[in-house]
mmCIF file of the N, C-alpha and C atoms, coordinates in Angstrom:
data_MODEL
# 
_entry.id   MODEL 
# 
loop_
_atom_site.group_PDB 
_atom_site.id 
_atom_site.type_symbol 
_atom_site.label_atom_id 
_atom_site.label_alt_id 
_atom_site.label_comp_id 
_atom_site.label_asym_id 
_atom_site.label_entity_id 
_atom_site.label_seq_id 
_atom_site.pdbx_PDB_ins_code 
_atom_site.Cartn_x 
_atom_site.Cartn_y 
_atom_site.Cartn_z 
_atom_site.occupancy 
_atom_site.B_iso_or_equiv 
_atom_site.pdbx_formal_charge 
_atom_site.auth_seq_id 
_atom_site.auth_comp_id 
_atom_site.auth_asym_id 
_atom_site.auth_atom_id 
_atom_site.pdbx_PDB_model_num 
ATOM 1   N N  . UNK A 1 1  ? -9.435  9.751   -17.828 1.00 0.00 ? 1  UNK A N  1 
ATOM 2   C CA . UNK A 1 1  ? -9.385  8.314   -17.603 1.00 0.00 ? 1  UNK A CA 1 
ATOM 3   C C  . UNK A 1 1  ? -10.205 7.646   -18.706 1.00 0.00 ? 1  UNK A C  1 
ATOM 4   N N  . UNK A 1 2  ? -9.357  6.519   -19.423 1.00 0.00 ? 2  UNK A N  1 
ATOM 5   C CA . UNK A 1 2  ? -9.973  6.126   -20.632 1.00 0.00 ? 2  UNK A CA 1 
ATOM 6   C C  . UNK A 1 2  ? -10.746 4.659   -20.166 1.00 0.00 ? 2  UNK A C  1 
ATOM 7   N N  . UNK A 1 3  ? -12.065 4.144   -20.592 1.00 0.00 ? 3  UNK A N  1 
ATOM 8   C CA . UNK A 1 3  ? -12.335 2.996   -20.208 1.00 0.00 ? 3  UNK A CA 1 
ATOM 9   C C  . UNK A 1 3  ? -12.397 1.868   -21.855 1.00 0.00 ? 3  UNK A C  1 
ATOM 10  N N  . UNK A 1 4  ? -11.733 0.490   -21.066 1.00 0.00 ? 4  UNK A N  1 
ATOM 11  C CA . UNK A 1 4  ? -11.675 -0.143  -21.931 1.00 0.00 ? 4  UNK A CA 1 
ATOM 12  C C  . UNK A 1 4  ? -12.157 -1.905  -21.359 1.00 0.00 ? 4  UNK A C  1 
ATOM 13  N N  . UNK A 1 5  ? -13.604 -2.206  -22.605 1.00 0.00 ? 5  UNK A N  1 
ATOM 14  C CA . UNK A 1 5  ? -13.739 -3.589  -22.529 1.00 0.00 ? 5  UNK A CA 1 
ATOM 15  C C  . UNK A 1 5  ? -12.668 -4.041  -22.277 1.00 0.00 ? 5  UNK A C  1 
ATOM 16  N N  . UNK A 1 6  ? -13.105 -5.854  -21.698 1.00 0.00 ? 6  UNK A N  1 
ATOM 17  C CA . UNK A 1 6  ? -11.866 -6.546  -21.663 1.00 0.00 ? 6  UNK A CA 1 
ATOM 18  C C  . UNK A 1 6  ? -10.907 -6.916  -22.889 1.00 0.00 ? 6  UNK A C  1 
ATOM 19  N N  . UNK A 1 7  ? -11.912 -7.557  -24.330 1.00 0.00 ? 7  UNK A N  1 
ATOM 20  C CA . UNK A 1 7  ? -11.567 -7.674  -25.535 1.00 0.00 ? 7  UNK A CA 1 
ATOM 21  C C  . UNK A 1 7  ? -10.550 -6.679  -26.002 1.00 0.00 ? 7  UNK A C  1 
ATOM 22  N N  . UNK A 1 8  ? -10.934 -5.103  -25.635 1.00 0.00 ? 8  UNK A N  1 
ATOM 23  C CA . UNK A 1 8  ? -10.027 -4.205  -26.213 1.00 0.00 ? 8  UNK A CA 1 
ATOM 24  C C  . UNK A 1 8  ? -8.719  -4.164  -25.372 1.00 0.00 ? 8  UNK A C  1 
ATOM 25  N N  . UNK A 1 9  ? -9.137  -4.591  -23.822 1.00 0.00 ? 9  UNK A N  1 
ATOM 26  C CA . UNK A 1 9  ? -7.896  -4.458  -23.495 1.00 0.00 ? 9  UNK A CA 1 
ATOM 27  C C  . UNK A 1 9  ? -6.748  -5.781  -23.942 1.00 0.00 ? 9  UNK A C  1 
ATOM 28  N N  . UNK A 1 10 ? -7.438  -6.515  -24.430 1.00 0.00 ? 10 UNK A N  1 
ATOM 29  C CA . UNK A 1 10 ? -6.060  -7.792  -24.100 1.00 0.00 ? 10 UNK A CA 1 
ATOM 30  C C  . UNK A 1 10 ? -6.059  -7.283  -25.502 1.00 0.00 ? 10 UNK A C  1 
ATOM 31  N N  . UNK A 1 11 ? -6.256  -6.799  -26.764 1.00 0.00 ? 11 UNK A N  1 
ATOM 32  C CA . UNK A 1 11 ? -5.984  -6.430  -28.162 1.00 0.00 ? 11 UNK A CA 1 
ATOM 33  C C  . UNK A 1 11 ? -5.011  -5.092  -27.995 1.00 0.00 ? 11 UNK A C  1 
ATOM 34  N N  . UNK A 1 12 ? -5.156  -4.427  -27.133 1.00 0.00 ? 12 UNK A N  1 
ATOM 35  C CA . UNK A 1 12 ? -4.837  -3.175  -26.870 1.00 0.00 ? 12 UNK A CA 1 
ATOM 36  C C  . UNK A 1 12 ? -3.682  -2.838  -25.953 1.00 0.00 ? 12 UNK A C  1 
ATOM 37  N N  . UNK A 1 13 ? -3.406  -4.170  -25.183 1.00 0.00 ? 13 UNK A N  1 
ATOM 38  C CA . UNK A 1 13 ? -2.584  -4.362  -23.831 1.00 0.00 ? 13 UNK A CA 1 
ATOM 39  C C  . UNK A 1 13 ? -1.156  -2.812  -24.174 1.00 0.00 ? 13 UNK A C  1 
ATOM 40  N N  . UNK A 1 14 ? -0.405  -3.320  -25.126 1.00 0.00 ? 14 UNK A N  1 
ATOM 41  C CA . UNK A 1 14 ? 0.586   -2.354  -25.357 1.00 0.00 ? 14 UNK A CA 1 
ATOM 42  C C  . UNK A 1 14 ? 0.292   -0.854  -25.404 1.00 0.00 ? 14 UNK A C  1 
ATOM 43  N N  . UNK A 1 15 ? -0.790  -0.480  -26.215 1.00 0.00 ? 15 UNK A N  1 
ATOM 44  C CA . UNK A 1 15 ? -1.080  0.790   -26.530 1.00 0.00 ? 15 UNK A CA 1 
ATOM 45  C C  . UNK A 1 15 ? -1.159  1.296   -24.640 1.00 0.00 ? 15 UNK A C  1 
ATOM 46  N N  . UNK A 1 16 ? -1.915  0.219   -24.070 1.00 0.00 ? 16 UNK A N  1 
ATOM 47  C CA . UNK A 1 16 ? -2.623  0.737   -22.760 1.00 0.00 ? 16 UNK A CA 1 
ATOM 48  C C  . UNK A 1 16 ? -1.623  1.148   -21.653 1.00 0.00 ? 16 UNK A C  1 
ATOM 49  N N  . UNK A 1 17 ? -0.260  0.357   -21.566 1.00 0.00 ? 17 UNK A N  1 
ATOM 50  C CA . UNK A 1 17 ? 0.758   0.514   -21.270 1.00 0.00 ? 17 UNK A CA 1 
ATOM 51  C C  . UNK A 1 17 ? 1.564   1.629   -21.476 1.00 0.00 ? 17 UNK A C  1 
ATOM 52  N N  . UNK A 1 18 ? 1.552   1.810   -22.478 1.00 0.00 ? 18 UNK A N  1 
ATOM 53  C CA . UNK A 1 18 ? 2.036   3.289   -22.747 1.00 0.00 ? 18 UNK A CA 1 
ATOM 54  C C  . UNK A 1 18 ? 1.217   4.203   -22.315 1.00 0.00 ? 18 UNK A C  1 
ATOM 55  N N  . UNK A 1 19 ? 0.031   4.511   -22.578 1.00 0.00 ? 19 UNK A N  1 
ATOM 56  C CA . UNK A 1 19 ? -0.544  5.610   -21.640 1.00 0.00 ? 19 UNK A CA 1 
ATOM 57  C C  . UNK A 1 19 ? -0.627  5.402   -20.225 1.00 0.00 ? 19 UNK A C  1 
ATOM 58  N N  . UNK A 1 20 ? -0.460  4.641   -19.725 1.00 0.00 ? 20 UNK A N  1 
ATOM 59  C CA . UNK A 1 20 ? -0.132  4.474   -18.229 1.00 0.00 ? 20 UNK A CA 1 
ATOM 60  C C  . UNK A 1 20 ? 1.242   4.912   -18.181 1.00 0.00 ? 20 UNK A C  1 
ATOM 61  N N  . UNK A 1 21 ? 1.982   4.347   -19.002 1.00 0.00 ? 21 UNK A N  1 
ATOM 62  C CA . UNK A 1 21 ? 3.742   5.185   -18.768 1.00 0.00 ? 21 UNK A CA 1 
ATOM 63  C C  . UNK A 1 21 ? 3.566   6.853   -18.631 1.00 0.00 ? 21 UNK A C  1 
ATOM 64  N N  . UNK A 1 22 ? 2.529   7.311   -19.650 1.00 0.00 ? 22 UNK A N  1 
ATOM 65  C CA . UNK A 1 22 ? 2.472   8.669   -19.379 1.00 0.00 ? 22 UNK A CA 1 
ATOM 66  C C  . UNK A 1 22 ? 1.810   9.462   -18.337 1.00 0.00 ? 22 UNK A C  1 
ATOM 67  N N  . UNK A 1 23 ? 1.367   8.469   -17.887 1.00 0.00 ? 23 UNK A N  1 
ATOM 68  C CA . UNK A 1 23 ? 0.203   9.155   -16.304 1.00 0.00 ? 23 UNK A CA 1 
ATOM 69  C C  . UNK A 1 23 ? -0.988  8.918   -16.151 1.00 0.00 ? 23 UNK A C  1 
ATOM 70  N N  . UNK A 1 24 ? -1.489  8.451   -17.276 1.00 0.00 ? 24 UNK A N  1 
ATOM 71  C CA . UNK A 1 24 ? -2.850  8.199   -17.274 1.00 0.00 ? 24 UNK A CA 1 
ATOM 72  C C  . UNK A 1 24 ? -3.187  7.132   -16.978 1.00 0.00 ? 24 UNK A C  1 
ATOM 73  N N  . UNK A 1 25 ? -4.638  6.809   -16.373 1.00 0.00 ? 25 UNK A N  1 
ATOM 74  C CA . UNK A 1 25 ? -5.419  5.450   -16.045 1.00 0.00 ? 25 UNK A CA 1 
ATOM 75  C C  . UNK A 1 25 ? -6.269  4.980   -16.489 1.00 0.00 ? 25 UNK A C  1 
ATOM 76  N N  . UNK A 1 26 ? -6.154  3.941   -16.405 1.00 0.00 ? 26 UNK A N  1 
ATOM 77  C CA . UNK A 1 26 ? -6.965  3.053   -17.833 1.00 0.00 ? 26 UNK A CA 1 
ATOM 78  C C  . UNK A 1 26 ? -7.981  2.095   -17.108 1.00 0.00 ? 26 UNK A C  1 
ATOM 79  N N  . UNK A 1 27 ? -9.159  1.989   -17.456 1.00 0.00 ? 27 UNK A N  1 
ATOM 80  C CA . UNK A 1 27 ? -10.349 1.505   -16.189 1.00 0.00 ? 27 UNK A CA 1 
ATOM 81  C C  . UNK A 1 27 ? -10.436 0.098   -17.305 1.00 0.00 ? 27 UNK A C  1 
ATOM 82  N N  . UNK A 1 28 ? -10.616 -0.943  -17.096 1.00 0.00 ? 28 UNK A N  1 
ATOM 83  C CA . UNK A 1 28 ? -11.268 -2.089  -17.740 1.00 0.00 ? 28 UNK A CA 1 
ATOM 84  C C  . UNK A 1 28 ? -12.705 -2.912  -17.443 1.00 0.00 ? 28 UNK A C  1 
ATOM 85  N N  . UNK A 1 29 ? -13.216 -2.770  -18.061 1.00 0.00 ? 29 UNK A N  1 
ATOM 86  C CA . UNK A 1 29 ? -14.491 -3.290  -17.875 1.00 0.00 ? 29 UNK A CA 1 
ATOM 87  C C  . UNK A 1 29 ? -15.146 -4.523  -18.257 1.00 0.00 ? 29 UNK A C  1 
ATOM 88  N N  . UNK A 1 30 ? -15.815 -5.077  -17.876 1.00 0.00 ? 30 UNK A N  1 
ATOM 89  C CA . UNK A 1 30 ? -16.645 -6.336  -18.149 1.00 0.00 ? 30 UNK A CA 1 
ATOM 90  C C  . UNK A 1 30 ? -18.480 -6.174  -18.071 1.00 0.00 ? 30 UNK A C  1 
ATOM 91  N N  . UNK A 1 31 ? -18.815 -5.883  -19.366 1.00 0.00 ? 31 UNK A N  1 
ATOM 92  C CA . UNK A 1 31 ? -19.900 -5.791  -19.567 1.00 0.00 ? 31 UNK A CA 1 
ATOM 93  C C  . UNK A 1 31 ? -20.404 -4.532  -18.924 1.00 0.00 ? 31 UNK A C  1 
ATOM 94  N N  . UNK A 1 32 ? -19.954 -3.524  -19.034 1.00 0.00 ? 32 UNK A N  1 
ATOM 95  C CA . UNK A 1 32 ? -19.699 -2.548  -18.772 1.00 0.00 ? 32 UNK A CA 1 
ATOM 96  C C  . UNK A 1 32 ? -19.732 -1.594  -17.451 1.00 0.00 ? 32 UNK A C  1 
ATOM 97  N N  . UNK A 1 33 ? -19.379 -2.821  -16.435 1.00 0.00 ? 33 UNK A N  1 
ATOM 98  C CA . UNK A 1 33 ? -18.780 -2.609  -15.346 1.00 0.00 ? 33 UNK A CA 1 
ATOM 99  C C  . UNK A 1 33 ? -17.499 -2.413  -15.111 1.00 0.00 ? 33 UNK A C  1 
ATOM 100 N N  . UNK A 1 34 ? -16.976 -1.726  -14.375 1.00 0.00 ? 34 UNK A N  1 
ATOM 101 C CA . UNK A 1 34 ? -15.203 -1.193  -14.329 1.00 0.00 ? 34 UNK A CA 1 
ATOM 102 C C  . UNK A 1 34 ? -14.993 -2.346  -13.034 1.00 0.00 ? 34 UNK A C  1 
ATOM 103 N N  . UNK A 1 35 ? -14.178 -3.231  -13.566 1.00 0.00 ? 35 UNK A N  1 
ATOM 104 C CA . UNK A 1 35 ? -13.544 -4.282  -12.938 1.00 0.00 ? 35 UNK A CA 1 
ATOM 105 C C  . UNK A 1 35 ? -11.869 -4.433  -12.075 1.00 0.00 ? 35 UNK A C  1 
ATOM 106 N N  . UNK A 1 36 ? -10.962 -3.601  -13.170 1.00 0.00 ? 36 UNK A N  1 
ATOM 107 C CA . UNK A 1 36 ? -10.200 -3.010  -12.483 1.00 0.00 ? 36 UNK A CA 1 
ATOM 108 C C  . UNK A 1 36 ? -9.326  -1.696  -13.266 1.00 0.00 ? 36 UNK A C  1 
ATOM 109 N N  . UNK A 1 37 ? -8.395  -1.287  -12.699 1.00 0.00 ? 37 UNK A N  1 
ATOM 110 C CA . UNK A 1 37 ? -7.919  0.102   -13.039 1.00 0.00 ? 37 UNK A CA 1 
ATOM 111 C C  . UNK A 1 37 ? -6.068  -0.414  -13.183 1.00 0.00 ? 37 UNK A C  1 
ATOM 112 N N  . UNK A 1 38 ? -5.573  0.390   -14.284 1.00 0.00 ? 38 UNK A N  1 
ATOM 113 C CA . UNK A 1 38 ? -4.200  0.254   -14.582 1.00 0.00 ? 38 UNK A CA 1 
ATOM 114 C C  . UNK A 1 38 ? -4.095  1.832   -14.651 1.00 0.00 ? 38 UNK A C  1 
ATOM 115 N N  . UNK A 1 39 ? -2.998  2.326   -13.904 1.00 0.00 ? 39 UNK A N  1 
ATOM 116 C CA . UNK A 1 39 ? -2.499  3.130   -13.285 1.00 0.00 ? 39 UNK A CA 1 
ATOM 117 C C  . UNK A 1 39 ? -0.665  2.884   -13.013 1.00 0.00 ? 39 UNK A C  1 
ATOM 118 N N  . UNK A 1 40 ? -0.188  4.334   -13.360 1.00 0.00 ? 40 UNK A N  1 
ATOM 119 C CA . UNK A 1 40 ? 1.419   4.329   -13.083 1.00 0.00 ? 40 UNK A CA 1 
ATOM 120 C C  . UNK A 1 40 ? 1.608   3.366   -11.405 1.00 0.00 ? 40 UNK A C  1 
ATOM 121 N N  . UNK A 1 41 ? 2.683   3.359   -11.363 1.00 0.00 ? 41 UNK A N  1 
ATOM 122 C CA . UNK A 1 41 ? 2.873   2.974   -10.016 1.00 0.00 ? 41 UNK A CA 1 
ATOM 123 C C  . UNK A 1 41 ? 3.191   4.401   -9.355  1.00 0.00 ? 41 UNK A C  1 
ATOM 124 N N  . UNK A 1 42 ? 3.292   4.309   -7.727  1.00 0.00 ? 42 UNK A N  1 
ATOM 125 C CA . UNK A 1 42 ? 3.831   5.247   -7.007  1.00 0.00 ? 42 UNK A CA 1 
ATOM 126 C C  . UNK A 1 42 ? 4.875   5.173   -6.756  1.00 0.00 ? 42 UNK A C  1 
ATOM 127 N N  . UNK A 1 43 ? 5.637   6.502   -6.742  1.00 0.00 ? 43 UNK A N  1 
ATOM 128 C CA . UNK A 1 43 ? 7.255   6.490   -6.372  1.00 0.00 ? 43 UNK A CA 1 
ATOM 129 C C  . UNK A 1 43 ? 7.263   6.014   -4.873  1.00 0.00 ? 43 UNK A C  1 
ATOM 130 N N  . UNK A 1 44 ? 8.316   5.325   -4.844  1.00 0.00 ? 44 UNK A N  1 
ATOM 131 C CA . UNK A 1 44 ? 8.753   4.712   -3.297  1.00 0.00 ? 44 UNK A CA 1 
ATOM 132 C C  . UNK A 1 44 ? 9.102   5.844   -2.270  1.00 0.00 ? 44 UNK A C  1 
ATOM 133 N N  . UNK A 1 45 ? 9.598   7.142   -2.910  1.00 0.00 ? 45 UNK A N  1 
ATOM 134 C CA . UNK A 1 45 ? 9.535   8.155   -1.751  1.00 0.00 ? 45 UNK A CA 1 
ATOM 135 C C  . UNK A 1 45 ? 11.191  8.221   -1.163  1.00 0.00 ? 45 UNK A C  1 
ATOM 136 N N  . UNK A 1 46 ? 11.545  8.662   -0.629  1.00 0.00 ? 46 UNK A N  1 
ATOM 137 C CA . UNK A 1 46 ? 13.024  9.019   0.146   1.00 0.00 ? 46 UNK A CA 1 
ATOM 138 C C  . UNK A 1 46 ? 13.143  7.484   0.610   1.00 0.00 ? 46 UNK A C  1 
ATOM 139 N N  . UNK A 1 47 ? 14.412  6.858   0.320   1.00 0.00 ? 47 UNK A N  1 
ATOM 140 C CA . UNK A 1 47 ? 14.737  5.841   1.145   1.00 0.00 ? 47 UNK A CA 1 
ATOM 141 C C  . UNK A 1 47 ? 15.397  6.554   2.941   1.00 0.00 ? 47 UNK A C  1 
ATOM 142 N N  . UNK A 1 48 ? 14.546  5.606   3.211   1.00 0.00 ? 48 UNK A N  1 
ATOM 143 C CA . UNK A 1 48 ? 15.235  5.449   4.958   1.00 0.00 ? 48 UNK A CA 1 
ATOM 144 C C  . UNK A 1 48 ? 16.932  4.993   5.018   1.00 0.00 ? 48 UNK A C  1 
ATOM 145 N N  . UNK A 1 49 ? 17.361  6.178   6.022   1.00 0.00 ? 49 UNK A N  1 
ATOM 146 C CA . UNK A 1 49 ? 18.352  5.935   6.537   1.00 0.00 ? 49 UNK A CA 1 
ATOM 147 C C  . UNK A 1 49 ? 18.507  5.535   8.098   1.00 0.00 ? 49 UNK A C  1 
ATOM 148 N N  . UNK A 1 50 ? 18.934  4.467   8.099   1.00 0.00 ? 50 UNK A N  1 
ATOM 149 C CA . UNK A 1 50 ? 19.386  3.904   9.509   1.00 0.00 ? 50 UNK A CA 1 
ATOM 150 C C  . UNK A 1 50 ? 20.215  4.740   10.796  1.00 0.00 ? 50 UNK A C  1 
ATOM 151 N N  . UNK A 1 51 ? 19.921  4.893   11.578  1.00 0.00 ? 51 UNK A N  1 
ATOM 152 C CA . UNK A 1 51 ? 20.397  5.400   12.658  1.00 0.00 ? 51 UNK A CA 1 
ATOM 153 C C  . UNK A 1 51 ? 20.484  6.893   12.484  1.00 0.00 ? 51 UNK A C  1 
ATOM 154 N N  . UNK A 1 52 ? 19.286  7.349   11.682  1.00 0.00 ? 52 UNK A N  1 
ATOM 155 C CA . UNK A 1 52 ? 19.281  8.893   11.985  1.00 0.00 ? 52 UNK A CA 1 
ATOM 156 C C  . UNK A 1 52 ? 19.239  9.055   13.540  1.00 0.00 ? 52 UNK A C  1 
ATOM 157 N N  . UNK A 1 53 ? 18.265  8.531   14.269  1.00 0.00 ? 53 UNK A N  1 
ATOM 158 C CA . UNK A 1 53 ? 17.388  9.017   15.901  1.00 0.00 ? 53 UNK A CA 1 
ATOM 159 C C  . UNK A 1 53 ? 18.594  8.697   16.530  1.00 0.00 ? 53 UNK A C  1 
ATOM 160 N N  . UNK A 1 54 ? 19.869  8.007   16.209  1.00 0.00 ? 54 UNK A N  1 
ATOM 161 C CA . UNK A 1 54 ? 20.985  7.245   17.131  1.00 0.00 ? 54 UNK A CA 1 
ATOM 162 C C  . UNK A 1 54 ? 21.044  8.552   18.267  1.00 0.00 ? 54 UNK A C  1 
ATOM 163 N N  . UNK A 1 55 ? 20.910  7.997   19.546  1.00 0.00 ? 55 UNK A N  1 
ATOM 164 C CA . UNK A 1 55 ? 21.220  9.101   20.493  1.00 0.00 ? 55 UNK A CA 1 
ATOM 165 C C  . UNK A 1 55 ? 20.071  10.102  21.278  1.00 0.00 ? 55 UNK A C  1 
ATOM 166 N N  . UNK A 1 56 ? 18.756  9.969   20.221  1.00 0.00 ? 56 UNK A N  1 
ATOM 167 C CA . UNK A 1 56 ? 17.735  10.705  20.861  1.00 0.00 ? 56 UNK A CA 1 
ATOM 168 C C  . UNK A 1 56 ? 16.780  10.299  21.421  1.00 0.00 ? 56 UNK A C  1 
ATOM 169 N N  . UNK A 1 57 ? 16.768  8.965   21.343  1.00 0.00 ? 57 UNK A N  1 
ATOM 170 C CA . UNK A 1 57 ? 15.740  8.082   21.972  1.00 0.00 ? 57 UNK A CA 1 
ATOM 171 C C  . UNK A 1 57 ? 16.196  7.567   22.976  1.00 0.00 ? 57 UNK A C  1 
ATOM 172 N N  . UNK A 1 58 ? 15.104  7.432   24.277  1.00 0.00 ? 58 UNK A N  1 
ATOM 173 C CA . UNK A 1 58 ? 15.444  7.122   25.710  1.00 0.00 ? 58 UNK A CA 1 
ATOM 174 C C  . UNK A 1 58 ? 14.945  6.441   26.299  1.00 0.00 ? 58 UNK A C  1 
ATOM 175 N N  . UNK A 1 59 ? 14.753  5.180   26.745  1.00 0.00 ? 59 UNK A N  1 
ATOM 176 C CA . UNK A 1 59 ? 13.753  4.303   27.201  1.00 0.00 ? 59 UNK A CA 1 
ATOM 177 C C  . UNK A 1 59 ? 14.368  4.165   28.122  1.00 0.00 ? 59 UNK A C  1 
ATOM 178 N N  . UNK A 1 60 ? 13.320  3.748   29.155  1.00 0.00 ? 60 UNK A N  1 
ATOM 179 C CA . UNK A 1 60 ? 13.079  4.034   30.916  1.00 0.00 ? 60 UNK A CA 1 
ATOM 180 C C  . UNK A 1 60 ? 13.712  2.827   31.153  1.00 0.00 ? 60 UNK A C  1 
ATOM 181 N N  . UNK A 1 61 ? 14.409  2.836   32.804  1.00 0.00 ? 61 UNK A N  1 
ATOM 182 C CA . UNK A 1 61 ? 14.483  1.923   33.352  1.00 0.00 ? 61 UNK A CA 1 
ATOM 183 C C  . UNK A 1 61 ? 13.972  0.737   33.367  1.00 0.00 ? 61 UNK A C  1 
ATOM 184 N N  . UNK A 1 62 ? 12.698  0.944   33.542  1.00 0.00 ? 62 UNK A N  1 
ATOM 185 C CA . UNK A 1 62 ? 11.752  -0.172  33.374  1.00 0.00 ? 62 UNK A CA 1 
ATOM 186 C C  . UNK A 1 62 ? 11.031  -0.490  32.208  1.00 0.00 ? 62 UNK A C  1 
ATOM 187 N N  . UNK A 1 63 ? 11.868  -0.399  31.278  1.00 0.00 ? 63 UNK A N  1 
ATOM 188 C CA . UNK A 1 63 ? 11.135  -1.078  30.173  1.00 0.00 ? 63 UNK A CA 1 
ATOM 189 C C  . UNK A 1 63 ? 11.176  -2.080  29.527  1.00 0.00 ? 63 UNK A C  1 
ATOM 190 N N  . UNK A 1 64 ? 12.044  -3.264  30.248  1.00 0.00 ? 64 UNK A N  1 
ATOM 191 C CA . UNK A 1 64 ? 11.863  -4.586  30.048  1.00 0.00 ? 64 UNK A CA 1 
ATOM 192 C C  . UNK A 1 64 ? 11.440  -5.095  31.252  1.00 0.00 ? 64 UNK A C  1 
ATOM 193 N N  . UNK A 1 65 ? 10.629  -4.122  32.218  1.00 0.00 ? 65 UNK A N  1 
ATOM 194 C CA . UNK A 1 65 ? 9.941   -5.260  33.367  1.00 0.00 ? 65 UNK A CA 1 
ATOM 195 C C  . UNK A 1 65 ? 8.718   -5.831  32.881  1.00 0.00 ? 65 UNK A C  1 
ATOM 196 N N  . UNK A 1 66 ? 8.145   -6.823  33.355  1.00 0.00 ? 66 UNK A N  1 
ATOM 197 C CA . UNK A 1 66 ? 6.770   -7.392  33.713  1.00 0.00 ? 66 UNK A CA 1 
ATOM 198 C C  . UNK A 1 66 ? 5.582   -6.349  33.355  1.00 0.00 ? 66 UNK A C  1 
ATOM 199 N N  . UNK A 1 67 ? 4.934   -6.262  32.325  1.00 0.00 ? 67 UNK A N  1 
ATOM 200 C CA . UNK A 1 67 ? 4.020   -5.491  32.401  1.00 0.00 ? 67 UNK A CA 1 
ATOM 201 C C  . UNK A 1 67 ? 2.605   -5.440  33.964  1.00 0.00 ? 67 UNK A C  1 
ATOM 202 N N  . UNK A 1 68 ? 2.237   -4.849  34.897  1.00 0.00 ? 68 UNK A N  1 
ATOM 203 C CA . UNK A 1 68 ? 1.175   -5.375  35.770  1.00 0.00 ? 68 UNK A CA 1 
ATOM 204 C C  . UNK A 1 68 ? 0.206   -6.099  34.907  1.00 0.00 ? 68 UNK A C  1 
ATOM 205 N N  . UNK A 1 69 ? -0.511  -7.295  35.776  1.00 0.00 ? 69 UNK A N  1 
ATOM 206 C CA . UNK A 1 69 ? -1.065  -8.149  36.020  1.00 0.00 ? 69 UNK A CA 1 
ATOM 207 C C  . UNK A 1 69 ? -2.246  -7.500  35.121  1.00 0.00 ? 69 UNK A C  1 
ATOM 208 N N  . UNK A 1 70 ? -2.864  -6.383  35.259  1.00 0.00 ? 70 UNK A N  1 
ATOM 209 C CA . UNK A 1 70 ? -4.182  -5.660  34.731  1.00 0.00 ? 70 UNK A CA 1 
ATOM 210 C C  . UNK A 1 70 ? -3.985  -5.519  33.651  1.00 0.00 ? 70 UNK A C  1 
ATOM 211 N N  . UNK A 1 71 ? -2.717  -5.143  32.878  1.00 0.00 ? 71 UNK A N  1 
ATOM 212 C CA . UNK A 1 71 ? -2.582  -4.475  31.484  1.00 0.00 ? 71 UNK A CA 1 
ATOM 213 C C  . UNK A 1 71 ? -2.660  -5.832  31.257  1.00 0.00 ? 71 UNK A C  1 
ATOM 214 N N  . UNK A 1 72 ? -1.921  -6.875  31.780  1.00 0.00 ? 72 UNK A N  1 
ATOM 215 C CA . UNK A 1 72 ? -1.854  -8.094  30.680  1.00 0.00 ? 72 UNK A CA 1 
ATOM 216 C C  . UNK A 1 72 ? -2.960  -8.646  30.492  1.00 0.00 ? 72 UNK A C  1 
ATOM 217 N N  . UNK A 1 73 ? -4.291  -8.815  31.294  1.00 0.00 ? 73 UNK A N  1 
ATOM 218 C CA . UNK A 1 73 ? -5.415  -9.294  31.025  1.00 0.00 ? 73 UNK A CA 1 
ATOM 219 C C  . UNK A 1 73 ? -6.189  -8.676  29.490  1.00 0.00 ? 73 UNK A C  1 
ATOM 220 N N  . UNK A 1 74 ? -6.192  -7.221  29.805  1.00 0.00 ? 74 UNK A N  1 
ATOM 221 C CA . UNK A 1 74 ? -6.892  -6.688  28.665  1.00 0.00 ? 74 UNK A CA 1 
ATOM 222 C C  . UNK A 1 74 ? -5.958  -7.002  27.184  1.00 0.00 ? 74 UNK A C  1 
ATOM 223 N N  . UNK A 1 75 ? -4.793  -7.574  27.245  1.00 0.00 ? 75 UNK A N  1 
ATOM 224 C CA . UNK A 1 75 ? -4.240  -8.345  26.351  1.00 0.00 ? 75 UNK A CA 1 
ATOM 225 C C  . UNK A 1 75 ? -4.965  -10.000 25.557  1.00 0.00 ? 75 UNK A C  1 
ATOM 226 N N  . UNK A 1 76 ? -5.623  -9.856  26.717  1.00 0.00 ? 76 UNK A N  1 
ATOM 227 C CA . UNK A 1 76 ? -6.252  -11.788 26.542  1.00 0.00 ? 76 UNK A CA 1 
ATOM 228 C C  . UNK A 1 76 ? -7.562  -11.507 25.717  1.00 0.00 ? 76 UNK A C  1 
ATOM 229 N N  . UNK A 1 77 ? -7.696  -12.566 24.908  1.00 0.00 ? 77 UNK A N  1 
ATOM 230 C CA . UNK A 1 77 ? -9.233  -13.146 24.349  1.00 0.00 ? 77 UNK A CA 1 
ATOM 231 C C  . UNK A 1 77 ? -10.116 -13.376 25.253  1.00 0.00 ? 77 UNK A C  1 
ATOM 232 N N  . UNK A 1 78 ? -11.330 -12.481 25.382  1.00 0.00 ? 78 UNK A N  1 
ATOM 233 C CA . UNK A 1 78 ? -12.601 -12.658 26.092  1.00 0.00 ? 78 UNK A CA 1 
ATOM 234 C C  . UNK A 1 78 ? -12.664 -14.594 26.021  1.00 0.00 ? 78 UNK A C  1 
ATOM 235 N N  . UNK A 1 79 ? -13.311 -14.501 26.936  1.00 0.00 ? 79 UNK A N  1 
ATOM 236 C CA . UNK A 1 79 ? -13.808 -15.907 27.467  1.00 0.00 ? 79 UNK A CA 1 
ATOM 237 C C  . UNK A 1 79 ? -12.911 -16.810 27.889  1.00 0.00 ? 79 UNK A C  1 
# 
């Protein structure tokens, strides 16, 4: 991980970009505190497909009744 003043980074912006394209992270600093970090992004991962569970999920009879009176309190704002 390479660290770079701010000066070098806004002179440097492109170079810095490219080593982030390659994997690496680039820390920026201000007075030689690390202020923030440029880093690849993360892959989004497997997109979701819709209606895999179709069929395996089972909800009860009662699961659009009235919750009791007790559960709904501990729902409420003190006082």
């Amino acid at each position: 991980m390479s660290t770079y003043n701010i000066h070098e980074a806004k002179s440097q912006l492109s170079k810095l970009i490219e080593a982030v394209q390659r994997g690496e992270t680039v820390t920026i600093a201000n007075a030689g505190k690390p202020v923030a970090v440029l880093g690849p992004l993360r892959d989004k991962g497997v997109r979701r497909v819709r209606g895999v569970l179709k069929g395996q999920i089972r909800l009860g009879a009662e699961f659009d009744e009235p919750l009791p009176d007790d559960m709904l309190k501990s729902f409420e704002a003190p006082g």
